[in-house]
Every structure is written in structure tokens, then in C-alpha cells.
C-alpha positions as CSV (number, residue, x, y, z in Angstrom):
1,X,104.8,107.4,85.7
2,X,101.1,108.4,85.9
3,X,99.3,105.9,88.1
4,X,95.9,106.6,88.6
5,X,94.1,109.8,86.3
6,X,90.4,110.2,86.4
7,X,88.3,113.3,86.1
8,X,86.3,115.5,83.3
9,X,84.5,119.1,83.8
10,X,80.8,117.2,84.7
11,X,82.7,114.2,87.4
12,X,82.4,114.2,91.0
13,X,84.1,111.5,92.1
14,X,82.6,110.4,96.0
15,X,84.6,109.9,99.0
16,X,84.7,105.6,98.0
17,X,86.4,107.1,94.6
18,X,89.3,108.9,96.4
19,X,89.7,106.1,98.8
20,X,89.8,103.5,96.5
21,X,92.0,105.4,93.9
22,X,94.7,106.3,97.2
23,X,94.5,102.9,98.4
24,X,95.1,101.5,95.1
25,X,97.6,103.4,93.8
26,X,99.7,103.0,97.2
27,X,98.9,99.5,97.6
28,X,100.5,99.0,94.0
29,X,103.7,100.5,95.6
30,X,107.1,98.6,97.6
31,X,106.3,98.5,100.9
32,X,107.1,101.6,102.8
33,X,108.3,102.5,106.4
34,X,108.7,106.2,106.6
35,X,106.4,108.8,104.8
36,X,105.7,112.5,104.5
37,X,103.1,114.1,103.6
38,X,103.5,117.7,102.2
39,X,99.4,118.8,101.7
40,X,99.0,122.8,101.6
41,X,97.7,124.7,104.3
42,X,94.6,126.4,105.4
43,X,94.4,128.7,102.0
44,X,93.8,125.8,100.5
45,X,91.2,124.4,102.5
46,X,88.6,123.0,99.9
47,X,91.4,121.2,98.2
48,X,90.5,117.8,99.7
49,X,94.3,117.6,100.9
50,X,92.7,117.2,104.3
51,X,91.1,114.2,103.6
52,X,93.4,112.7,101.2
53,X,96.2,113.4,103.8
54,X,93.7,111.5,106.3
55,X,93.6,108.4,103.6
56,X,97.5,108.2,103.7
57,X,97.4,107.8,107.7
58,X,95.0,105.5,107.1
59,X,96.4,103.3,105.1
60,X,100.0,103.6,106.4
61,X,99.0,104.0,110.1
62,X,102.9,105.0,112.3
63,X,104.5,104.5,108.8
64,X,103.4,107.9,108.5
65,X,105.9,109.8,110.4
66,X,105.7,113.4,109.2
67,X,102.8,115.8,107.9
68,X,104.2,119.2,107.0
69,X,101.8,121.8,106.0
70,X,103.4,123.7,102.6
71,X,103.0,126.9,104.3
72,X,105.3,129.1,102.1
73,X,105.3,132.5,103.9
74,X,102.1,132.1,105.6
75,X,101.2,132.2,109.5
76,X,101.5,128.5,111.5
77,X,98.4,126.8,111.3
78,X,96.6,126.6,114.7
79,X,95.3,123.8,116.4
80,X,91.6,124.6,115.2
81,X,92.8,124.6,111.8
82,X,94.6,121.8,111.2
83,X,91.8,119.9,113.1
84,X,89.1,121.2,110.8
85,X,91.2,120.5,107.5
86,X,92.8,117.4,108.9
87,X,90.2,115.4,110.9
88,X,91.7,112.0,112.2
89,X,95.2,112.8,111.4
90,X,97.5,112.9,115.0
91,X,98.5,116.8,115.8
92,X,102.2,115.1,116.7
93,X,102.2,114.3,112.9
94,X,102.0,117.9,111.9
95,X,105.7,120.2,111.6
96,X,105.9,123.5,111.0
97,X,107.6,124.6,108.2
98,X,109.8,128.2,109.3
99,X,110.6,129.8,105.7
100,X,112.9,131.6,107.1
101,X,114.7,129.1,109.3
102,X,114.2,125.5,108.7
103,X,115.8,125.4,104.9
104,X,118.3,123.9,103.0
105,X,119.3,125.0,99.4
106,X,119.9,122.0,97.0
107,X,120.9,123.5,94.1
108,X,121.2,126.6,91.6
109,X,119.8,126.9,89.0
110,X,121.9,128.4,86.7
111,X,122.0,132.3,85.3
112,X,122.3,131.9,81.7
113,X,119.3,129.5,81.9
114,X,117.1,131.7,84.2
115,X,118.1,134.1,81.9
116,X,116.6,132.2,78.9
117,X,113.1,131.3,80.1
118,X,112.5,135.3,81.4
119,X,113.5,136.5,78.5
120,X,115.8,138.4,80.3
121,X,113.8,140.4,82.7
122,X,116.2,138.2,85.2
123,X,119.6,136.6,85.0
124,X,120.9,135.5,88.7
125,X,121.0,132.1,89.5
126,X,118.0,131.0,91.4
127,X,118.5,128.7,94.4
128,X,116.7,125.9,94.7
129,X,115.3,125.4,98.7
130,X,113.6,122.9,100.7
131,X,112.4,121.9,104.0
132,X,115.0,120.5,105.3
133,X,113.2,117.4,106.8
134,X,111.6,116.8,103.7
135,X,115.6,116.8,102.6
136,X,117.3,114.7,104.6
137,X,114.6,113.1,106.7
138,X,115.6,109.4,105.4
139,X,111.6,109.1,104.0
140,X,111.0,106.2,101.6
141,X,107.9,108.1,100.3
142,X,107.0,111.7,99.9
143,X,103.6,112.6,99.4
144,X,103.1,115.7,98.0
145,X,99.4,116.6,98.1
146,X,97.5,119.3,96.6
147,X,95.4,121.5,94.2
148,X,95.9,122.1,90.5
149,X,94.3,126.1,90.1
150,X,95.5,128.9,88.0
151,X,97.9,130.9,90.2
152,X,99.2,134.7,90.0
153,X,103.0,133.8,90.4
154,X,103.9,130.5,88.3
155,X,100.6,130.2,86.5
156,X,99.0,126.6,87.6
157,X,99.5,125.7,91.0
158,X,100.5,122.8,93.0
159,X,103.4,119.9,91.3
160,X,107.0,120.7,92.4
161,X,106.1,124.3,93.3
162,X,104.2,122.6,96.1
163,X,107.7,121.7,97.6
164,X,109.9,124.4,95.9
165,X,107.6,127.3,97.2
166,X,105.6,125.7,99.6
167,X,108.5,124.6,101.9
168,X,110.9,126.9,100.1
169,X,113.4,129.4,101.8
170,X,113.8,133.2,102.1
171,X,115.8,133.3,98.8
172,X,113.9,131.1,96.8
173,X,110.4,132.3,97.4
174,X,111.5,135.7,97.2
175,X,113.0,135.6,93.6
176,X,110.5,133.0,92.3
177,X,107.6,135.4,93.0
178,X,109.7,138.4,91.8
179,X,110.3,136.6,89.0
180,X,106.6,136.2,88.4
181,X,105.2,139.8,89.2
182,X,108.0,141.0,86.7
183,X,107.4,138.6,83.7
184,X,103.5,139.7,84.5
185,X,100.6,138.1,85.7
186,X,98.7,138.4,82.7
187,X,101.2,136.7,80.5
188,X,100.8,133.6,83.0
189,X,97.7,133.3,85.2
190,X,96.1,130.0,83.4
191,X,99.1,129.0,81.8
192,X,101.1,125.2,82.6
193,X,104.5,126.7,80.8
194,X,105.8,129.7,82.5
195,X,109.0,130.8,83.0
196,X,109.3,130.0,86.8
197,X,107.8,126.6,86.3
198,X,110.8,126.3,83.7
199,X,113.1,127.2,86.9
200,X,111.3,124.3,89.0
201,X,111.5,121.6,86.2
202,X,115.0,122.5,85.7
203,X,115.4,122.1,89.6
204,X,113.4,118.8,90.1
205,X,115.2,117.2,86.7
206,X,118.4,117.9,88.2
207,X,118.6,118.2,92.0
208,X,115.8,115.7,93.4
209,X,116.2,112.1,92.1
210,X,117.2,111.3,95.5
211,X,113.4,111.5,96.9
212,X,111.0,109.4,96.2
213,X,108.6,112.0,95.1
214,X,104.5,110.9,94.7
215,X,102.2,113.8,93.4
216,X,98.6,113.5,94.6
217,X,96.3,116.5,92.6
218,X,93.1,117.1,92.8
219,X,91.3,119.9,90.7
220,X,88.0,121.3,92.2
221,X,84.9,122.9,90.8
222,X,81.5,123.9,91.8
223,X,77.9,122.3,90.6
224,X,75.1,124.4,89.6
225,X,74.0,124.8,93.3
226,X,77.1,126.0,94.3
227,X,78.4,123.3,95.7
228,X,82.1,122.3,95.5
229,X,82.8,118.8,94.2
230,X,86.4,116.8,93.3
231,X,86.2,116.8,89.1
232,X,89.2,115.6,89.1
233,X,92.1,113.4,90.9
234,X,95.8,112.5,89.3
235,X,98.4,110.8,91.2
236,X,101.8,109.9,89.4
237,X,105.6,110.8,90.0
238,X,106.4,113.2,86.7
239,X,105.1,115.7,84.9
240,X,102.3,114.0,83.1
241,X,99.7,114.1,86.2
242,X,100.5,117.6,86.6
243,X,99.6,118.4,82.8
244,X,96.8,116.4,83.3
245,X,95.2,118.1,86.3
246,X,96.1,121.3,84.0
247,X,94.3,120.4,81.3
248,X,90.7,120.1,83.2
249,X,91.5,123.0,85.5
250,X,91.1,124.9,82.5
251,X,88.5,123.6,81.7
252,X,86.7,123.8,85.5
253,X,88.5,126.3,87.4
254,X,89.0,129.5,84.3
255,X,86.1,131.6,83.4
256,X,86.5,133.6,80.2
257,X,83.6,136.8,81.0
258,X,81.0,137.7,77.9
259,X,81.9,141.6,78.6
260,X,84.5,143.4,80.5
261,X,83.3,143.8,84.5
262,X,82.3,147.1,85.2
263,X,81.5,146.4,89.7
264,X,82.9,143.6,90.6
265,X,82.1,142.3,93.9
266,X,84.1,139.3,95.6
267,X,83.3,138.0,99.0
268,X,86.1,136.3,101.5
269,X,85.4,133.5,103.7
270,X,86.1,134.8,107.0
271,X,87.5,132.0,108.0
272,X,90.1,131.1,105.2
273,X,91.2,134.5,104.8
274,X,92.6,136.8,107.4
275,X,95.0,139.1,106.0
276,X,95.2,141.4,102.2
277,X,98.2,138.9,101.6
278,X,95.4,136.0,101.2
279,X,92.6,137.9,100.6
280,X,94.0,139.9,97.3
281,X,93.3,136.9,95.4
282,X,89.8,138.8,95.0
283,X,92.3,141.3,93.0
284,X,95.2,139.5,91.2
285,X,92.2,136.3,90.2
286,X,90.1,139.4,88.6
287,X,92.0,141.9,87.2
288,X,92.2,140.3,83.5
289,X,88.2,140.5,84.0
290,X,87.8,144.1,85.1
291,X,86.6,147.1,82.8
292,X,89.0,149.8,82.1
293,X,87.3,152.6,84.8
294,X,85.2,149.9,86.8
295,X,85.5,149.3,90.4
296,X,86.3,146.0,92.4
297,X,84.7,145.6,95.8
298,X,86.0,143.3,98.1
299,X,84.1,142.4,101.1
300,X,86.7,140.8,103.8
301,X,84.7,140.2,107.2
302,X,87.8,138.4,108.6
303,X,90.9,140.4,107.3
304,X,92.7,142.4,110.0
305,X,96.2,142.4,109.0
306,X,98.3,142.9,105.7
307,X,101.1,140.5,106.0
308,X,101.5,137.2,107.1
309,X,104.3,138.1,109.3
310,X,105.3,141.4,111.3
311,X,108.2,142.3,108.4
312,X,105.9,141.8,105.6
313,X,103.3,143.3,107.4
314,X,105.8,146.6,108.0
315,X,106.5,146.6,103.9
316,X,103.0,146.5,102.8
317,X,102.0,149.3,104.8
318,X,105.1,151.4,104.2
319,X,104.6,150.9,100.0
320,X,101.4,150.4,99.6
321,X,99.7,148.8,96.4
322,X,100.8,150.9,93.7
323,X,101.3,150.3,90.2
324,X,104.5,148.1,88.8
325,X,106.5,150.5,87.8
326,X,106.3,152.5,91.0
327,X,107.1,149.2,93.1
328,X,109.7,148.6,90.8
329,X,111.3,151.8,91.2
330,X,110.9,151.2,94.9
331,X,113.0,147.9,95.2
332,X,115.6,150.0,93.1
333,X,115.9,152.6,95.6
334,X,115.1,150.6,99.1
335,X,117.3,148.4,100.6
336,X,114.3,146.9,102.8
337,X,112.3,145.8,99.7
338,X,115.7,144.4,97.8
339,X,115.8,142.2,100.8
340,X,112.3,140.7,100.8
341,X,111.3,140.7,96.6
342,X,108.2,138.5,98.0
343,X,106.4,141.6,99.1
344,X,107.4,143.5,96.3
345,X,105.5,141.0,94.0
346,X,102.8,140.6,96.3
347,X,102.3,144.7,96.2
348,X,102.3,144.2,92.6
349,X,100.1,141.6,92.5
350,X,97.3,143.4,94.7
351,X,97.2,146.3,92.7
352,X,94.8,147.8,89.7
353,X,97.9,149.4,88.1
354,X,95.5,152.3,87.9
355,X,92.6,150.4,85.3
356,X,89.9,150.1,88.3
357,X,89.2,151.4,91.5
358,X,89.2,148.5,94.5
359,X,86.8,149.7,97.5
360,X,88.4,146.8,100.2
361,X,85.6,146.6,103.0
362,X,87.3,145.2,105.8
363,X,86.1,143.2,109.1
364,X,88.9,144.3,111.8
365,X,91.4,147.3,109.4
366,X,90.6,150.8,109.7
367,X,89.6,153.5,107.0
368,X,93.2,155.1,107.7
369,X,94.9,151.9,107.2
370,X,93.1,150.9,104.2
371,X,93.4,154.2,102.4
372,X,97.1,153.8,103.5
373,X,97.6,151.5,101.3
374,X,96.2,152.3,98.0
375,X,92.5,151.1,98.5
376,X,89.1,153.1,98.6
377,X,87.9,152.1,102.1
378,X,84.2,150.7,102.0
379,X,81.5,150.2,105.1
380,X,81.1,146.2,105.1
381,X,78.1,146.1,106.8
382,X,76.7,148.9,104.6
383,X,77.4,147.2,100.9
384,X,76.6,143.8,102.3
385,X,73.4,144.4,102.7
386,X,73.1,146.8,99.8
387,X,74.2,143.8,97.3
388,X,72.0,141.0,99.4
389,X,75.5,139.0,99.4
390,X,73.7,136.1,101.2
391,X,71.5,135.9,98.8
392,X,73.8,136.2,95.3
393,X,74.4,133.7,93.0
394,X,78.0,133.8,91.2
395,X,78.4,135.5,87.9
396,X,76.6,138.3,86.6
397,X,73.3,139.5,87.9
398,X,71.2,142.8,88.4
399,X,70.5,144.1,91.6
400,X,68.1,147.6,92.3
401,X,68.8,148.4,88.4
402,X,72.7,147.9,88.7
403,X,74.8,145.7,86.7
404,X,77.3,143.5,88.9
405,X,79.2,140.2,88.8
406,X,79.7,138.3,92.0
407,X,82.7,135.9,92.9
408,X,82.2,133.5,96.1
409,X,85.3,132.4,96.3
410,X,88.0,133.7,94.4
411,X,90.4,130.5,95.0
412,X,88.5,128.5,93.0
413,X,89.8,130.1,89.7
414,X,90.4,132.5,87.6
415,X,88.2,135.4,85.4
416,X,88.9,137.2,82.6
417,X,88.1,139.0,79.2
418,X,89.5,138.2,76.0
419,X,90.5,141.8,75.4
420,X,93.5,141.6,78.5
421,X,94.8,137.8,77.1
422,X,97.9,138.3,75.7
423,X,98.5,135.4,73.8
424,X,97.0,131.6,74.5
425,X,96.9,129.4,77.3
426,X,98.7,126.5,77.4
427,X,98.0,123.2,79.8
428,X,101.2,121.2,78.7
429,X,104.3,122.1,80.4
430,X,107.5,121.3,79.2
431,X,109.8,118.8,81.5
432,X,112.7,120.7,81.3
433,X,116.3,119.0,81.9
């Protein structure tokens, strides 16, 4: 049932909107006793989560019992973050979800249907993981909160991925991104119906009736000054406030480019991005946008790691970001990379395939260690100031006689050209059973 949709490409709905449409729509609800909240983490920091996460403790007060980040694979959130993403809400709310730990598998979905919906590229059966507090945590209500933006491994964000991924396990996150960087990005990026969120439908038609699911989505875009503003918010418990978030985050969040991108140039927040497994969305976000022979430069003043976590960390700097069929001939032969397909795709997903050279300027990684892993390595302080980043407005510009196109923040959405589409975008998924 949808129960509250509002939203086109030219809304910004105020702070009053979101707090009358999340009091509403949970006042409209049987009284409830003990709720979780499942908003994403820091990477998603400009999703309003925070505050709509802050409006549930609000209006449930102790009712709300749990807050669990949807970290996936990504680091605990420290104090300072959840403070500055979550302002008001008690720290002994928030629980740390352990991906590698703290699961429970609820289902399989089966081989001949995983199968089906790849088109054969693969044919186990995927398992189905959760947090297991989110589980069997005896919650009348589960909030899951979060952005709808086009995404490199199931092709929208946010819905049951949210919970699937987000508080997923080892297994599940592994094949499901596999999965993804096999079919190919740019077959889904921008795209509701993929084959993975097939796999998730599948697993939320038949595994979950149980929990008393409530999607809160939000689709974000920026005004003409550059500011970012809520164009859209859709709460419901099926697929039809998903679809409908899809629908305008096309229309807010992709950017179809006038002429293939021949320097790129993509800036990081330092403080939302810290490592090349965040901070590549400068890569996979622009790759259907970049010019055959073109370069990509990435200017990450906070990044100083690869990986999330010491193992992924190990993988990315032992592989490298090389082109698919290299990393696929990699997992074939390497028993570490067979046991962690996550990197795998992510390697896949942070590489050129050869098309474009990527010049990573990092804050805190050396030239060694960037040129260890596939990237040219560029002086930040050097080509900030040569492009005037301060000063740049998004999209395409001239500066000292050179053609370039500047991207703020890559998380926002999604670039390309028509000539590296293959086929058309879709914003109605279908609710598989």
C-alpha cells in the first residue's frame, strides 16, 4: 500500500512537509510498541535519513528501540558521524550491523530462477541474509529509511536492497554484487528492473511476510545554486513507492551529456569519502559519460585507504583495478577472490576497462600505492588549483582554453552518453513472486 507520494523534478518539500507527511502517515498506523529503524549510513549522508530517522524518535519517543545503520561492508560509523547525520537521536539507539558476523540467512532463492533473470551468467542459489535483530527482534514496525539514486550493482538504490544488502551477510553481498559487475553496469545503472532486484523481489515475496516492513524514500536533487533540496518523498509497504521514487529519480538524479567527456574532473567530500571503495563512485557514476581516450580526474582530499576493511583492503591492492575480463580470470584462478566476489565486483566496478585514463589525486595514499593499483597518480594540491575547483560550477565549462566537465558530488546521480546505453531505462520494476 502506498501511503503518502509527493514529489516532481522542480519540488522541495520543507522540513514542515517531511514532518507532517512522517507524522501522518505513522499516525494513520495501529499503535506500535517496538520499532527499528534501518536508515543508510554516512555514504548516504545527504539523504535526509538523518532527519527522517530523528522524526520517527520523535514521534515514537522509547517505542523506538533500535536504529541500525545499513552499513553493508562499510566501516562502523563513529560517534561524530552518527551525531552529525543523526542529531537528537540517543547514541544507545544505534547497533552495529557486523556483515560478517551478526546474520542470519532466511531463505534461497532458487538456481533455476537466478538462473532466468541473469540470463545465465549465474545459476547458484542466492541466499537471502539479514541482520539478525532486524530478524527476530520481535519489532511491530520496521522502518526502512533511505535514498532512491541510480546504483552500479542493482541499478536504483534503496527498497528491499536496503535490508537485503545493507544488513546483508558475507554470502549474500558477495554474490549479489558479483552478480551485478557480471551482468554489467552499463546494462543497469538507471534501470528499476534488473536482474538482482529480480533476486530481492523474489526474496521479499517469499521469505519476509513475517515483518512489518515500512519503506520511507526520499529522492534528492540540487537547485540551480547548487544547493541540495528533497524533490521527492514516498512512504508505503510494496513496490509501488519504490517505482515511484524511481520514476523522478530519473528524472532528477540522471544526466544524459550533449557530447562524450573528454577531462572529466570529480571532486570527493572529504568528509563522506575516505577510502577508493566509496570514492570510485567518481568512476563507475561516469564511465557511461566518458570519451573513448579521455581521462577522468578524481580529486579525493580525504581517501587514505582502499577497502573498507583490512581483507578487502589486502584484495584491492593485490588485483588492482583492471579490466573485467582480467578480474574475471582472476577469481577463476584465486582462491582468495572466489571467497570475497564483493571485491571482485568492486575492482570491476572502479575500472576504465582500458576506454579512459583515471589520474586519482589522493589526500593521505602514495604515488606507489596509487599506481599500484591501476591509476595515474595526480598532485591534489597541484590540479586543484589548476581547475579553480572552489570556484567550478557543475557540468561543462572552459577553463585557461580547456574543455572540462565538473561533478561535485558523484552520489547524487548518474552521467552518461547516448552512444554507451545499451538499450532503455526502465523505472517500473516488476514484483516478482
Amino acid at each position: 500500500m502506498l501511503h503518502f507520494a509527493a514529489g516532481s523534478a522542480d519540488t522541495e518539500l520543507t522540513d514542515d512537509d517531511l514532518q507532517a507527511a512522517m507524522f501522518g502517515v505513522l499516525a494513520s498506523l495501529d499503535p506500535r510498541s517496538r520499532v527499528v529503524a534501518v536508515p543508510p549510513d554516512f555514504s548516504r549522508l545527504h539523504s535526509r535519513a538523518g532527519q527522517l530517522t530523528r522524526l520517527a524518535f520523535d514521534f515514537y519517543g522509547d517505542a523506538l528501540v533500535d536504529v541500525i545503520p545499513a552499513l553493508g561492508t562499510h566501516s562502523e560509523m563513529p560517534k561524530w558521524q552518527t551525531e552529525k547525520m543523526f542529531p537528537g537521536v540517543p547514541n544507545r539507539l544505534f547497533r552495529y550491523h557486523d556483515w560478517r558476523n551478526d546474520v542470519v540467512t532466511i531463505g534461497t532463492v532458487p538456481p533455476d530462477y537466478v538462473a532466468k533473470v541473469t540470463d545465465g551468467i549465474y545459476r547458484q542459489a542466492w541466499p537471502c541474509q539479514m541482520n539478525k535483530l532486524i530478524w527476530s527482534g520481535n519489532h511491530d514496525l520496521v522502518l526502512s529509511i533511505g535514498q532512491v539514486v541510480p546504483h552500479e550493482v542493482v541499478g536504483m538504490a534503496n527498497y528491499n536492497k536496503n535490508l537485503f544488502v545493507g544488513t546483508g551477510g558475507a554470502r549474500g553481498i558477495n554474490e549479489s554484487h558479483y552478480i551485478g559487475a557480471v551482468y554489467g553496469m552499463e546494462r543497469m545503472m538507471g534501470r528499476a528492473d534488473t536482474p538482482l532486484r529480480k533476486i530481492l523481489n523474489y526474496a521479499q515475496n517469499n521469505f519476509c511476510q513475517h515483518l512489518p516492513l515500512l519503506f520511507v524514500l526520499t529522492v534528492i536533487g540540487a537547485d540551480t545554486t547548487g544547493r541540495l533540496v528533497v524533490r521527492g518523498l514516498f512512504i508505503g509497504d510494496d513496490a509501488e513507492c519504490f517505482e515511484r521514487a524511481c520514476a523522478l529519480s530519473l528524472e532528477v538524479n540522471f544526466t544524459m551529456v550533449s557530447k562524450p567527456i573528454k577531462k572529466g574532473i570529480v571532486y570527493l567530500d572529504p568528509d563522506e569519502f575516505h577510502s577508493t571503495w566509496l570514492g570510485n563512485k567518481a568512476i563507475y557514476r561516469t564511465r557511461l559519460a566518458i570519451a573513448d581516450g579521455g581521462e577522468l580526474i578524481v580529486l579525493a582530499p580525504g581517501v587514505r585507504t582502499f577497502g573498507e576493511d583490512p581483507q578487502i583492503d589486502r584484495l584491492i591492492r593485490k588485483y588492482g583495478y583492471r579490466t573485467t575480463p582480467e578480474i574475471l580470470a582472476a577469481v577463476d584462478q584465486n582462491a582468495d577472490l572466489q571467497n570475497d566476489l564483493s571485491a571482485a565486483a568492486h575492482l570491476i566496478h572502479g575500472s576504465s576497462e582500458g576506454r579512459f585514463l583515471v589520474t586519482y589525486c589522493p589526500g593521505k595514499l602514495t604515488r606507489a600505492e596509487i599506481e599500484g593499483v591501476g591509476y595515474q597518480y595526480g598532485d591534489l594540491t597541484e590540479l586543484s588549483n589548476r581547475y579553480g575547483v572552489d570556484s567550478l560550477n557543475d557540468g561543462y565549462q572552459v577553463v585557461d582554453g580547456e574543455d572540462i566537465f565538473f561533478i561535485r558530488n558523484p552520489a547524487l546521480g548518474l552521467w552518461a552518453h547516448a552512444s554507451r546505453m545499451v538499450g532503455e531505462k526502465t523505472s517500473s520494476p516488476e514484483d516478482e513472486q
